[in-house]
Backbone atoms as SQL, in Angstrom:
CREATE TABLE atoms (id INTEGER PRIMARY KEY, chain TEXT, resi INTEGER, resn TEXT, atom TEXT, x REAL, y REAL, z REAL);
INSERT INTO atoms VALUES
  (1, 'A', 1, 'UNK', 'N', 0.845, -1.183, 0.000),
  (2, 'A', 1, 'UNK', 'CA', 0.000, 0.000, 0.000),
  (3, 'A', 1, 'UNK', 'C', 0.889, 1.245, 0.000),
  (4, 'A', 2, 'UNK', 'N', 0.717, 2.140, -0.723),
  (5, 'A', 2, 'UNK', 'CA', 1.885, 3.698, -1.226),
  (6, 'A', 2, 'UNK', 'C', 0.919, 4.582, -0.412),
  (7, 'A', 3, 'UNK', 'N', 1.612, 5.127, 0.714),
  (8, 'A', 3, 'UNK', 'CA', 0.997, 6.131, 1.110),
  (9, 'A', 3, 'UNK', 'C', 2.044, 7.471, 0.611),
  (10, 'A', 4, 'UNK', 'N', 1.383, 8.760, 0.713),
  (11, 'A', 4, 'UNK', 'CA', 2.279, 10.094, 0.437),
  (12, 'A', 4, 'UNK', 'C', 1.840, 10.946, 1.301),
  (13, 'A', 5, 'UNK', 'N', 2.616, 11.783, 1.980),
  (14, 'A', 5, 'UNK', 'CA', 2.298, 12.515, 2.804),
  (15, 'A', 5, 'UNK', 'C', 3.168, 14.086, 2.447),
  (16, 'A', 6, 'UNK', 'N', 2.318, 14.776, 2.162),
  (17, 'A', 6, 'UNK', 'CA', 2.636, 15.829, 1.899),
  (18, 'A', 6, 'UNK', 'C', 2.959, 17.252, 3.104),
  (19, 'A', 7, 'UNK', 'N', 4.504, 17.782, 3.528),
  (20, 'A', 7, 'UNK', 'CA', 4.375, 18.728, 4.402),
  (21, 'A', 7, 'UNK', 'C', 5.089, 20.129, 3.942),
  (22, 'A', 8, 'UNK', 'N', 5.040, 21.328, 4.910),
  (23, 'A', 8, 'UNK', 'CA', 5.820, 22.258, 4.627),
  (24, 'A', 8, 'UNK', 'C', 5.245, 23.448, 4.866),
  (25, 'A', 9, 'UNK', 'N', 5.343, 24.061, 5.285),
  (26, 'A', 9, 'UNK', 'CA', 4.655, 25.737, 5.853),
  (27, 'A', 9, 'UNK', 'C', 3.419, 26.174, 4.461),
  (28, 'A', 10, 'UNK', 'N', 2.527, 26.329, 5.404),
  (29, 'A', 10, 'UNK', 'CA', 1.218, 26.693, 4.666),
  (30, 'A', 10, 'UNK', 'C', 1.259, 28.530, 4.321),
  (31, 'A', 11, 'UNK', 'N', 2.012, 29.139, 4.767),
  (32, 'A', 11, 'UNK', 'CA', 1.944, 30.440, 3.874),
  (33, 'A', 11, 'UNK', 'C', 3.706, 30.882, 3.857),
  (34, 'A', 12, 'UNK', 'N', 3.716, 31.367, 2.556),
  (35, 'A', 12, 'UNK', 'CA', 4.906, 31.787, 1.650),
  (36, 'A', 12, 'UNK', 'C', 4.890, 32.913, 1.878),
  (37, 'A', 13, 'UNK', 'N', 5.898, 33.970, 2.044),
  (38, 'A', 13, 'UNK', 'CA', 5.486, 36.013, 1.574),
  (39, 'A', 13, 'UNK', 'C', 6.140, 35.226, 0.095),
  (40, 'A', 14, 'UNK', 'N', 5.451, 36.486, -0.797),
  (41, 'A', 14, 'UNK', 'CA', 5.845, 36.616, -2.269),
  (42, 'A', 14, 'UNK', 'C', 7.429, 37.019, -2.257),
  (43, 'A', 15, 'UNK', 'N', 7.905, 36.647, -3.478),
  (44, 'A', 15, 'UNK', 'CA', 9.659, 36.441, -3.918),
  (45, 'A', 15, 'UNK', 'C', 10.649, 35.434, -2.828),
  (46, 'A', 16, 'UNK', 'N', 9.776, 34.663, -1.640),
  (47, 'A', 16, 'UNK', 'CA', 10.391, 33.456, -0.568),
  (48, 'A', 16, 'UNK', 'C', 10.143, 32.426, -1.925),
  (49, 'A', 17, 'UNK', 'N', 10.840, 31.554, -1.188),
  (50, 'A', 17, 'UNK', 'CA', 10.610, 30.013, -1.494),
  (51, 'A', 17, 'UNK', 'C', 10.368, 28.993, -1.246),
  (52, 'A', 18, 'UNK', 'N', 9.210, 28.246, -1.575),
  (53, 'A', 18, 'UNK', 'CA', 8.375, 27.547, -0.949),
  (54, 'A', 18, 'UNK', 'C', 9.112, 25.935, -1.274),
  (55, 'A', 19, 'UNK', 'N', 9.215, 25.072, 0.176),
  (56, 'A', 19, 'UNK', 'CA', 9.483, 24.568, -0.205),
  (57, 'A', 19, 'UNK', 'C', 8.731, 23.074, 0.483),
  (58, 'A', 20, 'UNK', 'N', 8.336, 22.263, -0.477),
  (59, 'A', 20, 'UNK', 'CA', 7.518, 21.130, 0.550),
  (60, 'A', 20, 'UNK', 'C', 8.314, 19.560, 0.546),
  (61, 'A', 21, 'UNK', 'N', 7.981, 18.741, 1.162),
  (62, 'A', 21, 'UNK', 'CA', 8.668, 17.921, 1.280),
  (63, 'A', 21, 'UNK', 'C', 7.402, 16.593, 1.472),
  (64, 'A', 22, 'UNK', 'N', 7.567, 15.518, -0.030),
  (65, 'A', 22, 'UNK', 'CA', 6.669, 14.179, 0.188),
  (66, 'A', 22, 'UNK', 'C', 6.976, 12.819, 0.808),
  (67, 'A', 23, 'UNK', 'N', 6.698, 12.888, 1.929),
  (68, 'A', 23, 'UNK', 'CA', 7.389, 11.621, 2.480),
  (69, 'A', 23, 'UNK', 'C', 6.590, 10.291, 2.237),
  (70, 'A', 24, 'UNK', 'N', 7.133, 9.126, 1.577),
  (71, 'A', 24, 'UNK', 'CA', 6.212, 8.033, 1.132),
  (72, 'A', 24, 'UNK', 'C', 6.933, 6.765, 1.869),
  (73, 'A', 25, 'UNK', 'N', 5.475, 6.073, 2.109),
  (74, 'A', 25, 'UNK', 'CA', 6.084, 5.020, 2.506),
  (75, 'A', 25, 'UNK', 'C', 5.009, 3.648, 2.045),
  (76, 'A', 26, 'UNK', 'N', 5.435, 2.461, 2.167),
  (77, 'A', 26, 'UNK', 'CA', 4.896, 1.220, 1.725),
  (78, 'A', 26, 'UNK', 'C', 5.316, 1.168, 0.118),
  (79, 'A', 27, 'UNK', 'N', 6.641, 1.940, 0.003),
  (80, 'A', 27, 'UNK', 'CA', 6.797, 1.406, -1.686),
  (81, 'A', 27, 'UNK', 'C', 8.174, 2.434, -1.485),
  (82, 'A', 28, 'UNK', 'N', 9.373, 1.889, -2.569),
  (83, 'A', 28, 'UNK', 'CA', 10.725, 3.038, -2.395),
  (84, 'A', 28, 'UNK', 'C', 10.872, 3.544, -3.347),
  (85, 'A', 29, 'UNK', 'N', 11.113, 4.940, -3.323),
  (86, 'A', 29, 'UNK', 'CA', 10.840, 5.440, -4.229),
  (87, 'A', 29, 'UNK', 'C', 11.698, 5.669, -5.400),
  (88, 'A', 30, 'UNK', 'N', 13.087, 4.971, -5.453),
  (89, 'A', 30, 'UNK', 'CA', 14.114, 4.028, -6.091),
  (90, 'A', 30, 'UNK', 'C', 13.669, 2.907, -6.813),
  (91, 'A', 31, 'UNK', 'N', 12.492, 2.500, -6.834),
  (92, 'A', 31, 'UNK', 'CA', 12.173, 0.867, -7.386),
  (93, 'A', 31, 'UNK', 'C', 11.778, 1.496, -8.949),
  (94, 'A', 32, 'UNK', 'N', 12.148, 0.263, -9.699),
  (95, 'A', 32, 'UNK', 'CA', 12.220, 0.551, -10.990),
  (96, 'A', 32, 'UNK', 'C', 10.953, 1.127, -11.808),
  (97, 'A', 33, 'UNK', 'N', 10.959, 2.264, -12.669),
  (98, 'A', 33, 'UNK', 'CA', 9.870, 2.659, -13.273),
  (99, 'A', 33, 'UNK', 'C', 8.909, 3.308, -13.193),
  (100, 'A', 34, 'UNK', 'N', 8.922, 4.190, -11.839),
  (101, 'A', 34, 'UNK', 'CA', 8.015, 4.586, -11.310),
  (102, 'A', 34, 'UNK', 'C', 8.962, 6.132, -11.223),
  (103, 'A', 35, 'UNK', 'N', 7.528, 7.189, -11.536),
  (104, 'A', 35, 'UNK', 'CA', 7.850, 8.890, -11.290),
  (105, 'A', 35, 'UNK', 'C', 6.902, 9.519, -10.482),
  (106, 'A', 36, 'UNK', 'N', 7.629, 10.319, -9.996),
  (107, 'A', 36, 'UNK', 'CA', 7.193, 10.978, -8.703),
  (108, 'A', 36, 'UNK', 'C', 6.916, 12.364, -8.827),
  (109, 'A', 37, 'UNK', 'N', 5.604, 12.649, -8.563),
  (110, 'A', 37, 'UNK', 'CA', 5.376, 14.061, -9.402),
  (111, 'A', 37, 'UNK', 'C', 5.099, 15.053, -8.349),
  (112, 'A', 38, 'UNK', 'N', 4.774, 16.095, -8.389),
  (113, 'A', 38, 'UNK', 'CA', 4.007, 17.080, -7.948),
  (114, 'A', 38, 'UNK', 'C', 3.147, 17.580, -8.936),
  (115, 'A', 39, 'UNK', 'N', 2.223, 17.893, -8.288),
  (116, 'A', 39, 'UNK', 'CA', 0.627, 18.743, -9.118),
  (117, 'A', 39, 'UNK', 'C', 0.552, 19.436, -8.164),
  (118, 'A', 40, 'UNK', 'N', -0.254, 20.488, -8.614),
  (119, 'A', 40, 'UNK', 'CA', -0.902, 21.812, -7.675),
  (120, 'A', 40, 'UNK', 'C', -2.238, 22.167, -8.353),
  (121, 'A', 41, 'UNK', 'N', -3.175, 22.555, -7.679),
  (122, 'A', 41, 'UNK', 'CA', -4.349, 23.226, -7.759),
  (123, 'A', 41, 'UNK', 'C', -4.892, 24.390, -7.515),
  (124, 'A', 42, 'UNK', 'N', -4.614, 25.885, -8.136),
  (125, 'A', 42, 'UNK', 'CA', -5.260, 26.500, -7.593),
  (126, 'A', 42, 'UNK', 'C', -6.947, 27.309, -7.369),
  (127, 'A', 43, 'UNK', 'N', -7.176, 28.195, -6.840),
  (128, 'A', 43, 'UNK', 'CA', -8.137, 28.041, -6.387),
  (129, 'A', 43, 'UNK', 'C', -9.360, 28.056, -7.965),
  (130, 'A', 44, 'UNK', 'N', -9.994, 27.464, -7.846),
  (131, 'A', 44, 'UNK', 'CA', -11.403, 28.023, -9.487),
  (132, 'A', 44, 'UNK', 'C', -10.315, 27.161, -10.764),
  (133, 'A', 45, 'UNK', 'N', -9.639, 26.805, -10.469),
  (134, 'A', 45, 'UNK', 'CA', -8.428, 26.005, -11.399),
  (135, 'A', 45, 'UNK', 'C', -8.172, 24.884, -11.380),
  (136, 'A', 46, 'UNK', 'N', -7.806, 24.256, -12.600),
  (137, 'A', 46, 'UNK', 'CA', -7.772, 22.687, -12.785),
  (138, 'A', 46, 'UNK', 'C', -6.284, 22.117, -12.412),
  (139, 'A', 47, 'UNK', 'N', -6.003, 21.108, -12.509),
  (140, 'A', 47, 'UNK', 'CA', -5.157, 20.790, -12.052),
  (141, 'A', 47, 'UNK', 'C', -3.869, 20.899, -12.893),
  (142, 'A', 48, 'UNK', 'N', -2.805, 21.249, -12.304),
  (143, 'A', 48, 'UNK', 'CA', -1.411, 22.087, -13.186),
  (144, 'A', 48, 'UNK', 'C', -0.563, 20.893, -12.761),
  (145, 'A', 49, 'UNK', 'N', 0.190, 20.340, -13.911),
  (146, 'A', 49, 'UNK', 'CA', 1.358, 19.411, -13.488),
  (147, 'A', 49, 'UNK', 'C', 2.881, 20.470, -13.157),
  (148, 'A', 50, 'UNK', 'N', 3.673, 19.961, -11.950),
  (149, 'A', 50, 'UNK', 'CA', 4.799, 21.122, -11.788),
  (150, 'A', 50, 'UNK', 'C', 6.030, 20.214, -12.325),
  (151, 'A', 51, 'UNK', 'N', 6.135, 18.946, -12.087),
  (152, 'A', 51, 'UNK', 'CA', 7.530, 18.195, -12.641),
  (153, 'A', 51, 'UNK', 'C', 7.348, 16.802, -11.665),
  (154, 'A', 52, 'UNK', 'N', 8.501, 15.974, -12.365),
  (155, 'A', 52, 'UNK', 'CA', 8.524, 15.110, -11.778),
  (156, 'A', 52, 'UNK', 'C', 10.297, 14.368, -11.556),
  (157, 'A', 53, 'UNK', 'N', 10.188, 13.450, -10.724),
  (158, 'A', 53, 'UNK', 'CA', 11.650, 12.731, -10.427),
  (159, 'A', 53, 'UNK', 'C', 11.605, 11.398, -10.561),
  (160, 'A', 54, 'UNK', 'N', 12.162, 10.935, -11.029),
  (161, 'A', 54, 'UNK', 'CA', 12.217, 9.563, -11.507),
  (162, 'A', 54, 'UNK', 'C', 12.960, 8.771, -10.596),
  (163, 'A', 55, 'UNK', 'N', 12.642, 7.028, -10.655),
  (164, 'A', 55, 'UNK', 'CA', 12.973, 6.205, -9.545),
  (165, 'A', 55, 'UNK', 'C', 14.445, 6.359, -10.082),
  (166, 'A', 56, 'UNK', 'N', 15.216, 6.655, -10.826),
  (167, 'A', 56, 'UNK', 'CA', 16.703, 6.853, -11.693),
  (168, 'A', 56, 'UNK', 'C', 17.337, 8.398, -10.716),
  (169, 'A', 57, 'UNK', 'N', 16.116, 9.380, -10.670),
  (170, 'A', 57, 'UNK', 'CA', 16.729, 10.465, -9.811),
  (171, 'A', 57, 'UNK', 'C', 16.714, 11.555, -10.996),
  (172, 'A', 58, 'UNK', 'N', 16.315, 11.471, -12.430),
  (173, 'A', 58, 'UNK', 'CA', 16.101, 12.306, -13.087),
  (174, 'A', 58, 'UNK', 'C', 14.957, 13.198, -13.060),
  (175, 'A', 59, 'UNK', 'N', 15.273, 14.667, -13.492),
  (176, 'A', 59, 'UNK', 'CA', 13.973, 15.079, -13.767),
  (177, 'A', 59, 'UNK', 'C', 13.905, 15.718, -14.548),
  (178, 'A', 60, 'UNK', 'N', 12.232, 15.985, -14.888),
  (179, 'A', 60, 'UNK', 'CA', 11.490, 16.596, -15.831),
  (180, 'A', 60, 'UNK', 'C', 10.467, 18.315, -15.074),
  (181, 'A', 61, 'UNK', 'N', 10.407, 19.069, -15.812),
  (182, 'A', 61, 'UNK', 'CA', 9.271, 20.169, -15.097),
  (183, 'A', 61, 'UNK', 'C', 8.590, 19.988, -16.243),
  (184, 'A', 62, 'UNK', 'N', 7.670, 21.144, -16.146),
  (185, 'A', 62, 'UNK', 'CA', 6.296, 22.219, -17.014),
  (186, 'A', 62, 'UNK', 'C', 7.474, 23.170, -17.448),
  (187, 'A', 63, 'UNK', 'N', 7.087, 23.279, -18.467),
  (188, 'A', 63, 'UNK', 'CA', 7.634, 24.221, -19.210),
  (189, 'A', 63, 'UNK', 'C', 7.519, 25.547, -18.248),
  (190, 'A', 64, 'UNK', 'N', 6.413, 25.590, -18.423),
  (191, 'A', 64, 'UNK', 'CA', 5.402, 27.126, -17.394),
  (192, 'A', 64, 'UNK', 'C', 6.379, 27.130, -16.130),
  (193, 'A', 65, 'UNK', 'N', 6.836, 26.029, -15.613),
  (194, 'A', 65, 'UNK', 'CA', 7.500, 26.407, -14.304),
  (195, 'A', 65, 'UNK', 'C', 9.129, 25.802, -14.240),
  (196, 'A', 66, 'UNK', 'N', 9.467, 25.644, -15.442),
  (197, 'A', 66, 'UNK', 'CA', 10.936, 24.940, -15.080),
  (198, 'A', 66, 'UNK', 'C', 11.959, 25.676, -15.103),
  (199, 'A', 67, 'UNK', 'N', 11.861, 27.309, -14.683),
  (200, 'A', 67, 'UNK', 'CA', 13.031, 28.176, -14.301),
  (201, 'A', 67, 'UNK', 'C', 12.813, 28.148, -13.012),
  (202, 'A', 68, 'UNK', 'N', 11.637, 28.641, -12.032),
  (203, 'A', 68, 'UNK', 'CA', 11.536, 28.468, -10.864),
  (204, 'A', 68, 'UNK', 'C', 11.426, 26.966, -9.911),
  (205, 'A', 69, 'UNK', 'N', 11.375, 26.116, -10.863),
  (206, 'A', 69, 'UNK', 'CA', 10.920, 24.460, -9.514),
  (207, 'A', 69, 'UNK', 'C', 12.088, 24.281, -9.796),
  (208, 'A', 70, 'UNK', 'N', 12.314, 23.181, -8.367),
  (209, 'A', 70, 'UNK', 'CA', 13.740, 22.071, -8.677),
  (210, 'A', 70, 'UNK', 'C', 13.238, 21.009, -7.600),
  (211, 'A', 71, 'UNK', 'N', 12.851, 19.539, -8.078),
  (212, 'A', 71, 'UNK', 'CA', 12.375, 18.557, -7.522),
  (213, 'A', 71, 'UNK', 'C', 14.198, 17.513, -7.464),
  (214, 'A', 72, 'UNK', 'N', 13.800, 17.433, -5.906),
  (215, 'A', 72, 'UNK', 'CA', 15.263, 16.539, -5.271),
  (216, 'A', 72, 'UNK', 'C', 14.591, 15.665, -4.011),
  (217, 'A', 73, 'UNK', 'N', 15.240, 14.528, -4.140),
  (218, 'A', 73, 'UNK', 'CA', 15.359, 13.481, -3.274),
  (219, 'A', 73, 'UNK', 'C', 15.971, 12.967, -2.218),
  (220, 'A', 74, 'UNK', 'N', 15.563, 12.399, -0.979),
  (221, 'A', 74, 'UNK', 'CA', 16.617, 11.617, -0.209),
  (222, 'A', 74, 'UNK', 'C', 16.050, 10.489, -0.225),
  (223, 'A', 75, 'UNK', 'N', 16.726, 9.519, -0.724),
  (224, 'A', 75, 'UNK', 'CA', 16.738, 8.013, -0.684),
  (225, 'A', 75, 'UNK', 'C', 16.425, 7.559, 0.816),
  (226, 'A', 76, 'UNK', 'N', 17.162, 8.205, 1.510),
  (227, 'A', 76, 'UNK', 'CA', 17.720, 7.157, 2.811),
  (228, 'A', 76, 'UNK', 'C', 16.091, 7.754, 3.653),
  (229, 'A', 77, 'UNK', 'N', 15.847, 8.717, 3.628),
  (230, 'A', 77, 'UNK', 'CA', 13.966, 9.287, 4.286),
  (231, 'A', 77, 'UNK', 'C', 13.082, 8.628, 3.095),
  (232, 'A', 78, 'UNK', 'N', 13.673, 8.186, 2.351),
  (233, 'A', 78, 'UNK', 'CA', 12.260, 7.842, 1.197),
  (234, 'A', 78, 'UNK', 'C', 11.230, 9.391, 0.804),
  (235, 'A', 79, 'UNK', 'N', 11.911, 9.976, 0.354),
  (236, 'A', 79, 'UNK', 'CA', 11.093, 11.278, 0.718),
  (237, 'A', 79, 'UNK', 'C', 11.815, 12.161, -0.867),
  (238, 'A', 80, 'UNK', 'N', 10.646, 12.977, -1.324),
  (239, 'A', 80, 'UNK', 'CA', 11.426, 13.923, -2.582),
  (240, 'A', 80, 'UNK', 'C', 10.672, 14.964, -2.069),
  (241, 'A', 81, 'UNK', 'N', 11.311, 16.198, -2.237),
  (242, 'A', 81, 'UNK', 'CA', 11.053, 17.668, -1.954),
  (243, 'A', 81, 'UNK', 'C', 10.814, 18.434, -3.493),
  (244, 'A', 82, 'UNK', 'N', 9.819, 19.672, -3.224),
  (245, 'A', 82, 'UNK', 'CA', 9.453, 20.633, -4.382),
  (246, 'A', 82, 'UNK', 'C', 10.574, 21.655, -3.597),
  (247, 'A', 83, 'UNK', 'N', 10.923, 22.617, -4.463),
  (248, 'A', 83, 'UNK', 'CA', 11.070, 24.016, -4.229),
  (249, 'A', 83, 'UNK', 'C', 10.941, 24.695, -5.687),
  (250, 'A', 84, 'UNK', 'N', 10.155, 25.578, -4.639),
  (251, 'A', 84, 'UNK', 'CA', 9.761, 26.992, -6.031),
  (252, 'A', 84, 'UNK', 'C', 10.105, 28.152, -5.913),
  (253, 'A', 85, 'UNK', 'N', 11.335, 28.800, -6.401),
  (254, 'A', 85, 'UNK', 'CA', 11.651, 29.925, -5.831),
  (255, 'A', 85, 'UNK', 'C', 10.751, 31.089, -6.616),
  (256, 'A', 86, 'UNK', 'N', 10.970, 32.719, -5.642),
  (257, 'A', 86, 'UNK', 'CA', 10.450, 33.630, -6.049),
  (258, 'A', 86, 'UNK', 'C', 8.888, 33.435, -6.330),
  (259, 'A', 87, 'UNK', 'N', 8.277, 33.103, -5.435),
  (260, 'A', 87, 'UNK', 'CA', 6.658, 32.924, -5.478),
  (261, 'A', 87, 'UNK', 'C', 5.924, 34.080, -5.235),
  (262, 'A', 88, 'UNK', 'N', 5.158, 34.143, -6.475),
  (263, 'A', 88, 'UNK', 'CA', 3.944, 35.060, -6.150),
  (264, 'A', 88, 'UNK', 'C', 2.205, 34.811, -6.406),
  (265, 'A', 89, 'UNK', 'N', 1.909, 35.348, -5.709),
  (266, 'A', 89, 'UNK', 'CA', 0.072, 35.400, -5.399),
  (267, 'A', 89, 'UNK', 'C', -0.533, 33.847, -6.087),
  (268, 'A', 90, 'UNK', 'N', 0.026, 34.247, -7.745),
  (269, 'A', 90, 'UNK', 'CA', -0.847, 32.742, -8.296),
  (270, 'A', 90, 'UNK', 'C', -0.358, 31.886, -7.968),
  (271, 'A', 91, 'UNK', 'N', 0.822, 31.404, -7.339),
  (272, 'A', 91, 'UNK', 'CA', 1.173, 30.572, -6.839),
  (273, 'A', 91, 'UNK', 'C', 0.764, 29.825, -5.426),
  (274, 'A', 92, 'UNK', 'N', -0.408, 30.647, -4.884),
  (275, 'A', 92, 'UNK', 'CA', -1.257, 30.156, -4.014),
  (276, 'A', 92, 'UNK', 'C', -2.031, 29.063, -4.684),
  (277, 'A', 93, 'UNK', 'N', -1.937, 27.824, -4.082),
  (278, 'A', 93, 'UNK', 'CA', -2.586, 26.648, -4.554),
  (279, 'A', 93, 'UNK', 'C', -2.567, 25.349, -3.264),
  (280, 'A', 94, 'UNK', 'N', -3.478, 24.011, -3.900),
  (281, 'A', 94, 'UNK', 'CA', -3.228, 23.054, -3.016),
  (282, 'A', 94, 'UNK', 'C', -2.209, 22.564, -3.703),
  (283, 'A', 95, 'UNK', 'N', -0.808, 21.623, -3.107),
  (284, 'A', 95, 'UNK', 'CA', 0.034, 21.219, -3.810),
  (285, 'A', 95, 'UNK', 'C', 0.288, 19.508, -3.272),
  (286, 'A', 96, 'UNK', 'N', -0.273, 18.692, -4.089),
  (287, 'A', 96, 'UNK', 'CA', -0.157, 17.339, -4.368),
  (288, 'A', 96, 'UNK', 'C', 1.299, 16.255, -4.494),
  (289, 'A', 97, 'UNK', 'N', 1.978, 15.954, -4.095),
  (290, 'A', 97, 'UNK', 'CA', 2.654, 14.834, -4.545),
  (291, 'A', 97, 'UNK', 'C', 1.656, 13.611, -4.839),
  (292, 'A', 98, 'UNK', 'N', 2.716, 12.879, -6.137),
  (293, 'A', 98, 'UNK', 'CA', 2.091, 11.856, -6.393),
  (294, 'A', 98, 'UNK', 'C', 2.632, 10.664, -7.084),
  (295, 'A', 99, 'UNK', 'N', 2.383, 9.392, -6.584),
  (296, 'A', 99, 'UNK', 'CA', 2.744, 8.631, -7.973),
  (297, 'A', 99, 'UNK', 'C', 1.535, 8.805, -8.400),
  (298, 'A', 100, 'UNK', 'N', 1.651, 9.134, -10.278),
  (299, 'A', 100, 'UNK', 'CA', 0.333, 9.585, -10.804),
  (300, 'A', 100, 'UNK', 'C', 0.493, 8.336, -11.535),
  (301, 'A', 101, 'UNK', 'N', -0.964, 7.727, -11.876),
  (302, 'A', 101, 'UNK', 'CA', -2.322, 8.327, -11.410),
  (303, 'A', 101, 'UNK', 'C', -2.875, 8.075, -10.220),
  (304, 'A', 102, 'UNK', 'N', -2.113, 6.759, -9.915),
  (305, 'A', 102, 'UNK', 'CA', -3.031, 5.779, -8.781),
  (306, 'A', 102, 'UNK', 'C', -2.782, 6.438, -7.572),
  (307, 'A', 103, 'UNK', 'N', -1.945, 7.000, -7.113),
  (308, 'A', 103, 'UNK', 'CA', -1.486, 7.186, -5.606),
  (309, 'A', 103, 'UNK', 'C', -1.051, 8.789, -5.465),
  (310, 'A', 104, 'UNK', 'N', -2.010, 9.117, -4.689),
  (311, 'A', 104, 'UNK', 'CA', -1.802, 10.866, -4.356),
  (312, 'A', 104, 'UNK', 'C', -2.021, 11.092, -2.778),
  (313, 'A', 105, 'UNK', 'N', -1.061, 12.015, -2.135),
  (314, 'A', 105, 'UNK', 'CA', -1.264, 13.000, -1.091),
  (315, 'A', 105, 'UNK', 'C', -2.508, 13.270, -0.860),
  (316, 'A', 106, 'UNK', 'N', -2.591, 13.861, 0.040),
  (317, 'A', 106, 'UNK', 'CA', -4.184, 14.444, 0.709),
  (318, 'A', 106, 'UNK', 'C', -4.158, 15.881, 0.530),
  (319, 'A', 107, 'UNK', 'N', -2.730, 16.206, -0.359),
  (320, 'A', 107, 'UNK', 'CA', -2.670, 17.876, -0.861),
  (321, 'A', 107, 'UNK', 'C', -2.315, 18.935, 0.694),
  (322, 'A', 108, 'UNK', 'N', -1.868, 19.839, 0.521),
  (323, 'A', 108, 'UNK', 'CA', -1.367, 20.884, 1.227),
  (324, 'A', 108, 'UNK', 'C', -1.438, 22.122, 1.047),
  (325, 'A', 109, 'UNK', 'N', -2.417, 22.767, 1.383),
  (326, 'A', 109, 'UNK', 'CA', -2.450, 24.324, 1.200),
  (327, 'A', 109, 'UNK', 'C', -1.399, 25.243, 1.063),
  (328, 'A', 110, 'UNK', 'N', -0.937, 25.713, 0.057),
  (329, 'A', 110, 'UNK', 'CA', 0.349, 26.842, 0.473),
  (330, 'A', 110, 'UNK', 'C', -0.518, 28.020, -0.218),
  (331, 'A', 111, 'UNK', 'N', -0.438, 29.227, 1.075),
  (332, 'A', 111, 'UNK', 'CA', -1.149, 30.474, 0.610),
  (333, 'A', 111, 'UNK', 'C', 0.539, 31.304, 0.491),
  (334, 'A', 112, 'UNK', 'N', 0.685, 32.648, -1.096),
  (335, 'A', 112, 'UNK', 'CA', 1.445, 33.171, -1.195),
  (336, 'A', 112, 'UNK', 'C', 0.922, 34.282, -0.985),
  (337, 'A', 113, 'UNK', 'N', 1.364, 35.539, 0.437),
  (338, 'A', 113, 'UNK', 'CA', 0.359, 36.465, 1.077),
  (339, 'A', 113, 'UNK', 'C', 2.023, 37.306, 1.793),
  (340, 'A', 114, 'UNK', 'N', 1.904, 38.172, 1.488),
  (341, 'A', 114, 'UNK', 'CA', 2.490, 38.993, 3.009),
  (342, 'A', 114, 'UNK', 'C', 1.694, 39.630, 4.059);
């Protein structure tokens, strides 16, 4: 059973960097073939893919966000982290880790507010 648990401070000030951290367990996130994503939602908005890390340790973003994200891992916590630097307002959203499709977080509010 893949659980994901999504953490990390629920409000950002604008131009900080937000950074969350998915800790998974009942599956490693090293085992062959499997990518590890983040999604975000914001509010009246469908769901935005931000990037992902591969059980190899490679990654991929969104075009839309691959100057600001950088998705990294620790093996030994079983755990991969988002960071998004320089955040502003629209960047208020719920933010998901996931193995997609089958297995998602319970999501995490990050409000971007001073």
């Amino acid at each position: 059973q893949v659980h994901l648990q999504e953490s990390g401070p629920g409000l950002v000030k604008p131009s900080q960097t937000l950074s969350l951290t998915c800790t998974v367990s009942g599956y490693s996130i090293t085992t062959n073939g499997y990518y590890w994503s983040w999604i975000r939602q914001a509010p009246g908005k469908g769901l935005e893919w931000i990037g992902y890390i591969s059980y190899s340790g490679s990654t991929y973003y969104s075009p839309a966000l691959k100057s600001r994200a950088s998705i990294s891992r620790d093996t030994s916590k079983n755990q991969f982290t988002l960071q998004l630097t320089a955040v502003v307002h629209e960047d208020t959203a719920i933010y998901y880790c996931t193995r997609y499709p089958a297995h998602w977080g319970q999501g995490t509010q990050v409000t971007v507010s001073s």
